[in-house]
TIDRENMAR-994784 format. One record per atom (N, C-alpha, C, O): x, y, z. Coordinates in steps of 0.2 Angstrom, whole numbers, plus 5000, padded with zeros to 4 digits. Example, Ala and Ser with C-alpha at 12.3 -4.5 7.8 and 13.67 -1.06 7.14 Angstrom:
% TIDRENMAR-994784
506649725039;506249785039;506649845039;507149835042;506449895035;506849955036;506450005039;506750065040;
This chain:
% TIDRENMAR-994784
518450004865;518150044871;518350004877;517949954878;518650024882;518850014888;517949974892;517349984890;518249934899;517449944904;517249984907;516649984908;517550024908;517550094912;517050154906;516550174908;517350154901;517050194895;516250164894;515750204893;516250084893;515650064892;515150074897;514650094896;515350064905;515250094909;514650164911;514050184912;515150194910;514850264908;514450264903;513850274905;514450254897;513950254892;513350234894;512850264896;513550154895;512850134897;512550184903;511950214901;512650204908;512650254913;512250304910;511750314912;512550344902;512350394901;511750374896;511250424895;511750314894;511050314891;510450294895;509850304893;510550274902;510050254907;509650324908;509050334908;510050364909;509850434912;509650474907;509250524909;509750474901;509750504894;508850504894;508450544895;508550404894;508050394895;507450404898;506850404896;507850424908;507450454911;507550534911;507150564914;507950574908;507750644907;507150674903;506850724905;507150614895;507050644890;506250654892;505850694889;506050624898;505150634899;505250684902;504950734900;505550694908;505550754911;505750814907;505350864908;506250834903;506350894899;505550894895;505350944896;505350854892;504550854889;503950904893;503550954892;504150864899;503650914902;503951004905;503651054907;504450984905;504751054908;504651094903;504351144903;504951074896;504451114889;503851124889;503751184887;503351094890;502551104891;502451174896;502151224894;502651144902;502651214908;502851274905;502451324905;503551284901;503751344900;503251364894;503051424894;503151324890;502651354883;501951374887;501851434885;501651354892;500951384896;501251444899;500851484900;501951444901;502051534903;502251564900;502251624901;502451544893;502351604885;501751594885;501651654887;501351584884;500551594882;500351654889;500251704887;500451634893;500051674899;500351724898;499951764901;500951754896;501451784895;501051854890;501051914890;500851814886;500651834879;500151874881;500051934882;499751834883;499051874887;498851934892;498451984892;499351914896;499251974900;499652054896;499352104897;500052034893;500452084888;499752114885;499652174886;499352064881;498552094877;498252124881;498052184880;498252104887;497952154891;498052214893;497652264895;498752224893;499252304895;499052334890;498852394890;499052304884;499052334879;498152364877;497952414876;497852324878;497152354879;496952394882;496552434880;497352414888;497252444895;497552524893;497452574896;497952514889;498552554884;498252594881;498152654883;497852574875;497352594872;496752644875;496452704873;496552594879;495752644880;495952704884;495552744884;496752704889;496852764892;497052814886;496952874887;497352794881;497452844878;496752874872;496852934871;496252844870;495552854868;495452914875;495252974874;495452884881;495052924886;495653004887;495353054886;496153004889;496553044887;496353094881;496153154882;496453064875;496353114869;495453134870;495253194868;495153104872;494353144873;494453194879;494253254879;494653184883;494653254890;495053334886;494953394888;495353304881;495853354877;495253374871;495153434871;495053324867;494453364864;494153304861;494353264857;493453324865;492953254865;492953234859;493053184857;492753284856;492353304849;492853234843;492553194839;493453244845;493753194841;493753144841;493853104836;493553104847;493653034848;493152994843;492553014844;493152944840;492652914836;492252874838;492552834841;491652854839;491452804842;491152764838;490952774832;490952684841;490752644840;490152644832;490052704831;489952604830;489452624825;488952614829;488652664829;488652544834;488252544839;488152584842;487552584843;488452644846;488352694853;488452754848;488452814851;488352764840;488152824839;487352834839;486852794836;487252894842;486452924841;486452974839;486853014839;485652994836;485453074831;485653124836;485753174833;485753134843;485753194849;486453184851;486853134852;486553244850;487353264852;487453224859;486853224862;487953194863;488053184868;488253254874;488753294874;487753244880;487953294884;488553294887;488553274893;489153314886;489553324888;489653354894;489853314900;489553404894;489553424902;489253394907;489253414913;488853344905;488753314913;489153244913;489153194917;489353244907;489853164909;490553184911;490953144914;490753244909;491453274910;491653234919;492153194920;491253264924;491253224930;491553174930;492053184933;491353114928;491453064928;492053034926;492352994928;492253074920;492753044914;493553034921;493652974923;493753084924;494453074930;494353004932;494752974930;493852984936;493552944938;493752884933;493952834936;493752884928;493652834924;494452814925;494752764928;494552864922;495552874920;495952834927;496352794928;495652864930;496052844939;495952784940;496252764944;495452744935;495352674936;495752634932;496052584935;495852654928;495952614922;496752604923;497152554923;497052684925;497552704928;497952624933;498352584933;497352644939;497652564943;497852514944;498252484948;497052504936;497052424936;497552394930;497652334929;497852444927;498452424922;499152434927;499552394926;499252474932;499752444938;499652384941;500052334943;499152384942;499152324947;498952234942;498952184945;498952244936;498952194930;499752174928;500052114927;500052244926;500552274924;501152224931;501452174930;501152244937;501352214942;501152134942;501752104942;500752114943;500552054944;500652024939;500651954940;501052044931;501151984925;501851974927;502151924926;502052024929;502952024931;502951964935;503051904934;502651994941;502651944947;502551874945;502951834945;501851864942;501651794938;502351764935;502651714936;502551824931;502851764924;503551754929;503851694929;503951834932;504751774935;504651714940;505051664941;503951744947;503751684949;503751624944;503951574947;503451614939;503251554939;503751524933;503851464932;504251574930;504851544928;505251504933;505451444933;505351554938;505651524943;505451454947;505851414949;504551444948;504451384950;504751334945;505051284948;504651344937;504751284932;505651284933;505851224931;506251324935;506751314936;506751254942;507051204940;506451254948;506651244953;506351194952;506651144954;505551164948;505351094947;505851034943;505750974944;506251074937;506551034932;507151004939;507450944939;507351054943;507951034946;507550974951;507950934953;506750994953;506650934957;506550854953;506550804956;506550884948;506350804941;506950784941;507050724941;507550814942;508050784941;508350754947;508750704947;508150784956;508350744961;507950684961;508250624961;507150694961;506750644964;506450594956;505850564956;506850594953;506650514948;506450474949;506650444945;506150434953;505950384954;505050414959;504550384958;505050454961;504350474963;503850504956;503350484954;504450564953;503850574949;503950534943;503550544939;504350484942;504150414937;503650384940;503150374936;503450354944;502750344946;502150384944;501550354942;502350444945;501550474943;501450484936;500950504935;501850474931;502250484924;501750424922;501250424918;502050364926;501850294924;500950284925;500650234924;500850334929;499950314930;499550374926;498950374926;500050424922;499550484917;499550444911;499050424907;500150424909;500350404901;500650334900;501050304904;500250314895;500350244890;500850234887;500650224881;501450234889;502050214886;502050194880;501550164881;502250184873;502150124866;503150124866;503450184866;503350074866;504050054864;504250044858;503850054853;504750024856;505050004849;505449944849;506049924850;504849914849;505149804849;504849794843;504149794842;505249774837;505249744832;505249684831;505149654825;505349654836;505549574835;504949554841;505149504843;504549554843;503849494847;503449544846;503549604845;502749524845;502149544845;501849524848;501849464847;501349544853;500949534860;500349504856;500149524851;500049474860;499149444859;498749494858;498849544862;498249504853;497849554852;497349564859;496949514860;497349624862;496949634869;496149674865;496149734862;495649644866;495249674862;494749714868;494449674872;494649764869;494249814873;493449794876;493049754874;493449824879;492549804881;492149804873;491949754870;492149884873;491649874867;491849854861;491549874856;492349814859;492549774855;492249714854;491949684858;492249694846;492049634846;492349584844;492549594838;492349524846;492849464844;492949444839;492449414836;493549474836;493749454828;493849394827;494249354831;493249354819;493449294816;494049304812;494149264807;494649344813;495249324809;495649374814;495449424816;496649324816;496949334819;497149424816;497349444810;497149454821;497249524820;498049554818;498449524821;498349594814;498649614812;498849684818;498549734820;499649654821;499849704825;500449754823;500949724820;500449824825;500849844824;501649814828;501649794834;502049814824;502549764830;503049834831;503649814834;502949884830;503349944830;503549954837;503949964840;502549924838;502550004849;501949944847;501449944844;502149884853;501949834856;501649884864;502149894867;501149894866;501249894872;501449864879;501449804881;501549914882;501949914888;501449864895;501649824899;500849914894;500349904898;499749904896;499549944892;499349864898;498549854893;498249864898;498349824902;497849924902;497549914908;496849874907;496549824911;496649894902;495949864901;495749754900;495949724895;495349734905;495249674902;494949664899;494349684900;495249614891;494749604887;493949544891;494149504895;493449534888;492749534891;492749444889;492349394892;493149434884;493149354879;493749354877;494149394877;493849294876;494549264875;494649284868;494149294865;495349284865;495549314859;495849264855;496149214856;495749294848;496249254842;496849284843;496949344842;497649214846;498049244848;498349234839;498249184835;498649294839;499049274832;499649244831;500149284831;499649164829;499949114828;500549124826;501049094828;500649174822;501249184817;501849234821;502449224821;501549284824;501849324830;502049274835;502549284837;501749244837;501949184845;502449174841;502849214842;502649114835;502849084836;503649124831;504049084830;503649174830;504049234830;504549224836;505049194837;503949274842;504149264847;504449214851;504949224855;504249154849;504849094851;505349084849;505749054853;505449114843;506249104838;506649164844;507149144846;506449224845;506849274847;506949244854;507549244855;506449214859;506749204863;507249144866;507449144871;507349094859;507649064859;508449054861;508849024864;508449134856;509049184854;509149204862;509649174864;508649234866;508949244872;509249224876;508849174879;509749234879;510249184885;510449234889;510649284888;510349174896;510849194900;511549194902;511849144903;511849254901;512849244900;512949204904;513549194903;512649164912;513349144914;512849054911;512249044912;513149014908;513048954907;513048894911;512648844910;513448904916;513948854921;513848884927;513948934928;513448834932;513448854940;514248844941;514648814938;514148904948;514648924950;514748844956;514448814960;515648844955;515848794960;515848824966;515848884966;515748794971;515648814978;516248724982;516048674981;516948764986;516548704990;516148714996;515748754998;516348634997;516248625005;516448645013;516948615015;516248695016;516348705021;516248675028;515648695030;516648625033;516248615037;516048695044;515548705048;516648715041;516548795046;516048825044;515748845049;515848835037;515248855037;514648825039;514148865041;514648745040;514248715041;514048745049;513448725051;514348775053;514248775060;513648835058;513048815058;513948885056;513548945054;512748915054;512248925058;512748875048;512048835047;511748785053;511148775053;512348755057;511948735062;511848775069;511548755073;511948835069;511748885073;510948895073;510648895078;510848915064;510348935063;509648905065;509148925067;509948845064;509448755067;509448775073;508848795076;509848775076;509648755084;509348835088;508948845093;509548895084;508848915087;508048935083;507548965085;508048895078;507348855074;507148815080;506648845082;507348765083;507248705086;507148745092;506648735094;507548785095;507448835103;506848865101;506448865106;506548905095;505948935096;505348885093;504748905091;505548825092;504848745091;504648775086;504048755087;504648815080;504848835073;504848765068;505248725069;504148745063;504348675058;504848685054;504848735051;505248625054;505948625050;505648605040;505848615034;505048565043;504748535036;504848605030;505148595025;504548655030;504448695026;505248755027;505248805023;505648745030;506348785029;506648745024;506548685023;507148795021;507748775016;508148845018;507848905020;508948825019;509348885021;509948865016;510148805014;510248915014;510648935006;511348995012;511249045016;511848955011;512349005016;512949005011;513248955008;513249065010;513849055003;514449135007;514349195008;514849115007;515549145011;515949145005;516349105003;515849225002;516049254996;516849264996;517249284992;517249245003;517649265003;518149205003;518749225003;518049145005;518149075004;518049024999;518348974998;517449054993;516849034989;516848964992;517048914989;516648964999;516248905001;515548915000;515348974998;515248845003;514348835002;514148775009;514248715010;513848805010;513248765017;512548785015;512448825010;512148745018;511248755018;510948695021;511248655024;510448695019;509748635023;509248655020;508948705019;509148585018;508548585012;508548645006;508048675003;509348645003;509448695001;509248694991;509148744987;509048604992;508948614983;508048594984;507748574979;507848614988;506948614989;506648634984;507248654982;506248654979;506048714978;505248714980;504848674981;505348814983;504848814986;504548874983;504848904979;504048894985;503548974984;503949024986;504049034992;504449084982;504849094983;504349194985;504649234988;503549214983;503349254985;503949304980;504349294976;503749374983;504149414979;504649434978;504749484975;505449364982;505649354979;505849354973;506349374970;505349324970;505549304961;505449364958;505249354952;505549414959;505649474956;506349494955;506449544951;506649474957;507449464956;507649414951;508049444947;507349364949;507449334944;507149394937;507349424932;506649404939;506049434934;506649484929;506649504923;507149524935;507449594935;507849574929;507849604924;508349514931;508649484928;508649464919;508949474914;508049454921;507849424912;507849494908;508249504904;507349534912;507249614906;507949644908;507949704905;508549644911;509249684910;509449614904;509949624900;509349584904;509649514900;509449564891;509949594888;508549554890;508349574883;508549654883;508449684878;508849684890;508949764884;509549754882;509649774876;510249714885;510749724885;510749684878;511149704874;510449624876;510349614869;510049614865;509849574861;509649684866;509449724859;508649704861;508149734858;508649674864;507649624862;507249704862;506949724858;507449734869;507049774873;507449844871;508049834870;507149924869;507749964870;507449994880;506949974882;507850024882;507750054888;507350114886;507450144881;506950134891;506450184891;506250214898;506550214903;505850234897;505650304904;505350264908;505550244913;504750244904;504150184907;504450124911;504350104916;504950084906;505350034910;505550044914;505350014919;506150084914;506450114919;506050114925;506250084930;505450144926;505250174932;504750114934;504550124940;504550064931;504150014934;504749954935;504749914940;505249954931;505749914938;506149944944;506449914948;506150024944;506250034951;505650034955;505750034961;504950024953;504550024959;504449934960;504149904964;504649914955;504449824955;505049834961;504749834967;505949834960;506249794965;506349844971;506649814975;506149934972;506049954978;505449934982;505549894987;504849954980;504449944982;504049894980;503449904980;504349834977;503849774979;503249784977;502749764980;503249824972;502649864971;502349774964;502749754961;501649744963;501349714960;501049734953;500849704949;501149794954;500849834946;501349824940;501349814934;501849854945;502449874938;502749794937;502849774931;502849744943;503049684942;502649644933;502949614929;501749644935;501349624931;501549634923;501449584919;501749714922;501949754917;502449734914;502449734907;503049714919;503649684916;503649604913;503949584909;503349574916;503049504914;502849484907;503049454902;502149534908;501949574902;502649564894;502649534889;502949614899;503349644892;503949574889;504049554884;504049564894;504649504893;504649444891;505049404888;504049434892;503549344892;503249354884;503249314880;502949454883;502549454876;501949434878;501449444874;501649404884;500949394887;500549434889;500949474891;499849454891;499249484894;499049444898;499249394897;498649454905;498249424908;497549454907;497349514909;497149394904;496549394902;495949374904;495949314906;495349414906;495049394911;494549324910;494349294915;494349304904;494049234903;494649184899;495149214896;494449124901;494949074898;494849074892;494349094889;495549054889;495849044882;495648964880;495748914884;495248944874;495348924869;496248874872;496848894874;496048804871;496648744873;497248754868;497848734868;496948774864;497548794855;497848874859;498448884861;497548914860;497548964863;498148964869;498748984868;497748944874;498048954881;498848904877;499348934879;498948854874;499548814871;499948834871;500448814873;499948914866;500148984864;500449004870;501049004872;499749044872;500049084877;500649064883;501049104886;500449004884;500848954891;501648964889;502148994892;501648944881;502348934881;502749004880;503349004882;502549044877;502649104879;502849144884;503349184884;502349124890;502749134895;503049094900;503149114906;503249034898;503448984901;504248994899;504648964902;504449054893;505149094889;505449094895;505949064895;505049114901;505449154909;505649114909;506249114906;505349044913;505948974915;506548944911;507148924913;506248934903;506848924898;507348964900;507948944899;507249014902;507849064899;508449064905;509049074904;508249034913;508749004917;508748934918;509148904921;508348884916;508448844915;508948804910;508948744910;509248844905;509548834900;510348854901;510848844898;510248894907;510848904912;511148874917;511648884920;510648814918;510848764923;510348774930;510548754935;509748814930;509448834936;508648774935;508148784933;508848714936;508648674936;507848664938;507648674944;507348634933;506548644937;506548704940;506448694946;506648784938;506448824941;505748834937;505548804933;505348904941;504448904938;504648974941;504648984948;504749024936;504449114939;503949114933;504149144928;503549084933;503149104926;502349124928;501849134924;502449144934;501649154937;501849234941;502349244944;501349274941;501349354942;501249354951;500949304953;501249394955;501249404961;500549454960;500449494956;500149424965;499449474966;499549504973;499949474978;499049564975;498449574969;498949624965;499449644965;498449634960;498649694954;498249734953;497849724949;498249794955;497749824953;497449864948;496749864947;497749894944;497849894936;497149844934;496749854930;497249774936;497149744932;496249704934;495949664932;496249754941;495649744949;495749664950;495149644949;496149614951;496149544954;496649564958;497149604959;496249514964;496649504969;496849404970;496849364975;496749384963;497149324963;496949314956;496549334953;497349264954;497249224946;496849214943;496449174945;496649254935;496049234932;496349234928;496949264927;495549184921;495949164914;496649124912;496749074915;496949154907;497549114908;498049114914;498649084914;497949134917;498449144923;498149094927;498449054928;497649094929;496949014932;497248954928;497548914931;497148964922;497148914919;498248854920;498448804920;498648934920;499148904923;499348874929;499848834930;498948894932;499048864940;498748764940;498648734945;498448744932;498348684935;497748674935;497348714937;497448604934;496648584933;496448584943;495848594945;496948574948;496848554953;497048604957;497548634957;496248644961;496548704965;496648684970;496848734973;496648634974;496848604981;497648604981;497948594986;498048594973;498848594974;498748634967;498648594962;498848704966;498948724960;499648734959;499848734965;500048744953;500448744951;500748824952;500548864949;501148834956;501448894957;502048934957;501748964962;502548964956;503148984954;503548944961;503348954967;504148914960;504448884963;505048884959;505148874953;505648914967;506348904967;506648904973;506448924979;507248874972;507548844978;507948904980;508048954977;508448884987;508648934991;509348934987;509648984984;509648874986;510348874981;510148934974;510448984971;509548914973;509548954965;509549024967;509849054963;509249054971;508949104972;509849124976;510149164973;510149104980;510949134981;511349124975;511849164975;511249084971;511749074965;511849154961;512249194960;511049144960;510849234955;511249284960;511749314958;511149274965;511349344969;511949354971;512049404974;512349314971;512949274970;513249324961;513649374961;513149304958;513149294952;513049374951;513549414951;512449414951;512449484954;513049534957;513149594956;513349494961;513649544966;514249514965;514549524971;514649474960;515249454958;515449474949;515849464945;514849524948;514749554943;514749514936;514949534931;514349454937;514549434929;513649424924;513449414918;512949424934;512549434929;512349464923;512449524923;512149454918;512049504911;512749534910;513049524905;513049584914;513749594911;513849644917;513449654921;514449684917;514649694925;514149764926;513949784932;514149804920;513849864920;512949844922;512649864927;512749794918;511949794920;512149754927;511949794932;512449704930;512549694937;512649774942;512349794947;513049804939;513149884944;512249894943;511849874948;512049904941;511249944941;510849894944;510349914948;510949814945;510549784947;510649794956;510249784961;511549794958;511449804965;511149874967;510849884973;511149914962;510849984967;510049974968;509750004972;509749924965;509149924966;508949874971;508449874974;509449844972;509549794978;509649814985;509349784990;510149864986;510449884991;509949944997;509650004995;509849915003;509549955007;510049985012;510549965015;509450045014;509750115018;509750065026;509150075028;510050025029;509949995037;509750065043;509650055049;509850135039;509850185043;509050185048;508550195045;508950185055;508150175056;507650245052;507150235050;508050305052;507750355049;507550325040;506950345038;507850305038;507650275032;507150235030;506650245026;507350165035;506750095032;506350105037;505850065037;506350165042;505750145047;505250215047;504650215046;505650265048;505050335045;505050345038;504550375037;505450325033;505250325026;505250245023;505750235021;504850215023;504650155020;504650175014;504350235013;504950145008;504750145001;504150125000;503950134994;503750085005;503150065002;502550055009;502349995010;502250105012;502150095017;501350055017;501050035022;501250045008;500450005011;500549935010;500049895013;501149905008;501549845009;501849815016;501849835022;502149775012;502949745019;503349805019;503449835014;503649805024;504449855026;504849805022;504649745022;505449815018;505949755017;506349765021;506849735020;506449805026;506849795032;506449745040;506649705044;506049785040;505849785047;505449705045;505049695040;505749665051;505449605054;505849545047;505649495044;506449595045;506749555038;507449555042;507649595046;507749515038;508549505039;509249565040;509849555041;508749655038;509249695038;509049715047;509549725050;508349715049;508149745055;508749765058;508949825058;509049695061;509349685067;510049705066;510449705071;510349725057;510749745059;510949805056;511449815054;510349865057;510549925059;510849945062;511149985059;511049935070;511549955075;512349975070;512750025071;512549915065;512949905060;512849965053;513349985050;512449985053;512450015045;512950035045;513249995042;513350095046;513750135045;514350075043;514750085039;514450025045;515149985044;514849925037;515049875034;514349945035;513849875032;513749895026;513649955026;513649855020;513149855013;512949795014;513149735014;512049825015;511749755013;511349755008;511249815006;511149705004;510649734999;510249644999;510549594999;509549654999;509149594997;508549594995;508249644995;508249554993;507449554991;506949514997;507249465000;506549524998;506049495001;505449474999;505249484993;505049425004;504649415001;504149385008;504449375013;503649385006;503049395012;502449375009;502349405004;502049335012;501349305013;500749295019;501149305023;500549285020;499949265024;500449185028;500649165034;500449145022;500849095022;501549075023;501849025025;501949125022;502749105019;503149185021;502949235019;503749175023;504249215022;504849205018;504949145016;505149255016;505649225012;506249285010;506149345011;506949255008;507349335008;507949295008;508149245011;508349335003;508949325002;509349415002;509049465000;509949405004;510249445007;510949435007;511249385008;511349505004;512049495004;512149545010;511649585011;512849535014;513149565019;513649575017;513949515016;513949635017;514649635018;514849705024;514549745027;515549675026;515849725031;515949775025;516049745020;515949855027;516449895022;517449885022;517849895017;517649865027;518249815029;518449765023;519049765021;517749735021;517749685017;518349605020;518649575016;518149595028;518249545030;517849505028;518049455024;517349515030;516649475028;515949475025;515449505027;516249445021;515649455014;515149385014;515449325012;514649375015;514249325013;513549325009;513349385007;513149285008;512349285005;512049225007;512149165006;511549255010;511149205016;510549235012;510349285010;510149145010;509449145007;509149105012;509349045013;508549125014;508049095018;507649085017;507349135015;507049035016;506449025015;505948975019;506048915019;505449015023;505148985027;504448975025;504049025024;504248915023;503448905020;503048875024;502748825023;503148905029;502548905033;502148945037;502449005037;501648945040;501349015043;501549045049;501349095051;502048985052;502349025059;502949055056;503349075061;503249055050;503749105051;503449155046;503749215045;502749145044;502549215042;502249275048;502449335049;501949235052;501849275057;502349275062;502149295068;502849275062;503349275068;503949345065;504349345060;503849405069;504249455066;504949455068;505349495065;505049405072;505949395076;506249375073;506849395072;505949295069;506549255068;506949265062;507449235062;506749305058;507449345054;507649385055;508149415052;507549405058;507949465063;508549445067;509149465066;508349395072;508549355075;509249295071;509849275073;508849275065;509449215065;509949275060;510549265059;509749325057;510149365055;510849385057;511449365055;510549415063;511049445071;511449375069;511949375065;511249305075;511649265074;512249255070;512749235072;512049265062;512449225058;513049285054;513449275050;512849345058;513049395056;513749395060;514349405058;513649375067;514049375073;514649335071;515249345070;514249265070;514649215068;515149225063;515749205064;514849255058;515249275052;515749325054;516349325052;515649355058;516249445058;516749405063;517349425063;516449345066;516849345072;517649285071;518149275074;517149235064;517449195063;517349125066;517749075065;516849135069;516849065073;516549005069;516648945072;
């Protein structure tokens, strides 16, 4: 099979995935307007009846039968009910037109609603996959890792390591368990052997030279750092000219608090374990990495951590044999690019808050990861090289394989149109990932432009890395930023601004 065939395939099993829930429900809909269907029919047909009962007595009372209750010893007066009987018929008459009308109307109306929804389930995938994802509990088909036993409120703490189905591990455990659990030893360390198994295809960083022309580019960026009295101590700058494959930066092997940035990596790992077999793809996955890498959403990110690591986040501390377990588990994330050459990296810790989970910061083992010391706790760190190498690697098509790289730029790639990132926000109770980010400034461009990037934003720290290309395809580069300090969190210009700059610099050639 050709790339182009696997291509498509993979294509058509992504979509296969996200249809099969919506057909489910579109079946559901249509079975409630056969029932309703059915009913209203009982009722014509009722309405059927007693006009013809009422009919055949006007013609000759005497035969109609009556109830065994409503027979009595005295003949029934007839002639003073005669009156009435027209009266009755002319009712009954009505209300079987106007039932009779209103079931038509019902049933092709509301056929036609469930036409015109299924055709909306098919545009808008990604909205009503969210609401998909907050009705129903997804169970998967992973044979190979078994999750720690999540034991419920009313549950009580088993004296022996629990037996799990490893069929339909779940996806999402909303509930925190109340006490720490017996993690089962035999399962983790299962789970270790398979992760071992998993690798990242590209093995070898990418050679890059040296550019001094590039180097101007980066000292542009400096000098207006320095023009706006901006601290340089907490910058690191990653600059790569895809079209040269040169490399410039500053402070570019730091590593620092990459914020949710590291959602790009996270993406990375779970397209890694479907494409070899770990994970199969599903509805639920599906729709919590489009709200993880659109919307920067913290729920679905949590979930996928969850799924990939094999770990829960537990509201009291683990047991040191315990938490030993679970650490290394999820500690899989950093093995699995570190074994790729992505040196001392750490995405093994969740972005808060999470709501699912009600923390709006680290508890239990997730506490206990950050470190005995909360004045310097330990927290995901990676550098501006690493974070351009992936993305780099993404959009040169060789991350996980060129088909899972196409799916990864689409979740990558923003609309710079202002009608899009600015009256439709993917995530409006969040950061914009445009506005007061590195695409702002170059909407005036969209129409000539593909940009595609992740951000990332704190109280403390800005951060973002970002591919640019001309459609021309004169100028292709990937510029990663990362400012850890509070003046470039609070400052809405300066990537905006060193954006523009290096945008200029680049197209112009200088």
């Amino acid at each position: 099979m050709d790339q182009q065939s696997k291509r498509q395939s993979n294509g058509r099993d992504r979509k296969i995935a996200e249809l099969e829930a919506k057909l489910e429900r579109a079946y559901l809909i249509i079975e409630n307007l056969q029932q309703q269907n059915i009913q209203l029919k009982r009722q014509i047909e009722g309405l059927n009846h007693k006009e013809e009962q009422t009919s055949t007595f006007l013609q000759n009372p005497t035969s109609v039968s009556y109830p065994q209750k409503l027979h009595v010893h005295k003949k029934p007066n007839v002639a003073k009910q005669q009156p009435k009987i027209p009266q009755i018929t002319e009712a009954i008459k009505m209300s079987k037109s106007r039932i009779t009308k209103l079931s038509h109307l019902q049933f092709y109306g509301l056929i036609a609603l469930v036409v015109i929804a299924i055709v909306g389930l098919f545009g808008v995938s990604s909205l009503l996959a969210q609401r998909a994802k907050n009705q129903k509990i997804e169970t998967i088909n992973n044979s190979s890792a078994q999750p720690p036993t999540v034991i419920s409120q009313e549950s009580k703490l088993p004296t022996q390591p629990t037996n799990i189905n490893t069929q339909k591990p779940f996806i999402n455990q909303p509930d925190l368990s109340t006490q720490p659990v017996n993690l089962p030893v035999e399962s983790s360390s299962q789970l270790a052997k398979v992760d071992s198994a998993l690798t990242y295809n590209v093995k070898v960083p990418p050679k890059f030279k040296k550019s001094e022309k590039l180097d101007k580019h980066v000292n542009i960026i400096l000098d207006y750092i320095k023009e706006k009295n901006l601290p340089t101590q907490g910058l690191s700058i990653t600059l790569i000219d895809l079209n040269k494959n040169t490399i410039s930066g500053y402070q570019q092997d730091s590593p620092r608090y990459p914020a949710s940035v590291v959602k790009l990596f996270w993406m990375t790992i779970l397209e890694a374990k479907i494409k070899q077999g770990f994970l199969p793809l599903s509805y639920t996955i599906n729709s919590d990495l489009n709200a993880m890498m659109l919307k920067s959403d913290n729920d679905a990110a949590s979930r996928i951590v969850d799924l990939v690591s094999g770990t829960y986040s537990y509201e009291k501390k683990l047991s040191e044999e315990q938490f030993q377990t679970w650490k290394q588990q999820r500690q899989s994330l950093n093995f699995f690019f570190q074994k790729a050459g992505y040196k001392d990296i750490n995405v093994s810790q969740k972005t808060y808050p999470i709501s699912y989970l009600k923390v709006t910061e680290p508890k239990g083992a997730d506490l206990q990861l950050r470190g005995d010391h909360p004045n310097n706790p330990r927290r995901n760190k990676i550098t501006t090289y690493q974070t351009a190498r992936l993305m780099y690697e993404i959009f040169t098509s060789q991350a996980v394989g060129p088909e899972y790289s196409e799916q990864m730029i689409g979740l990558l790639t923003r609309d710079l149109h202002p009608e899009a990132w600015k009256l439709q926000p993917p995530n409006p109770d969040e950061f914009n990932p445009v506005e007061n980010f590195l695409g702002e400034s170059l909407a005036p461009d969209a129409d000539q432009l593909v940009f595609a990037s992740k951000a990332g934003w704190t109280t403390a720290s800005r951060q973002e890395v970002a591919y640019v290309a001309t459609k021309d395809g004169k100028s292709r580069y990937i510029i990663a930023i990362f400012g850890e300090d509070p003046a470039y969190a609070a400052s809405k210009n300066v990537f905006p601004d060193i954006s523009r700059l290096v945008f200029e610099s680049m197209r112009n050639g200088k």
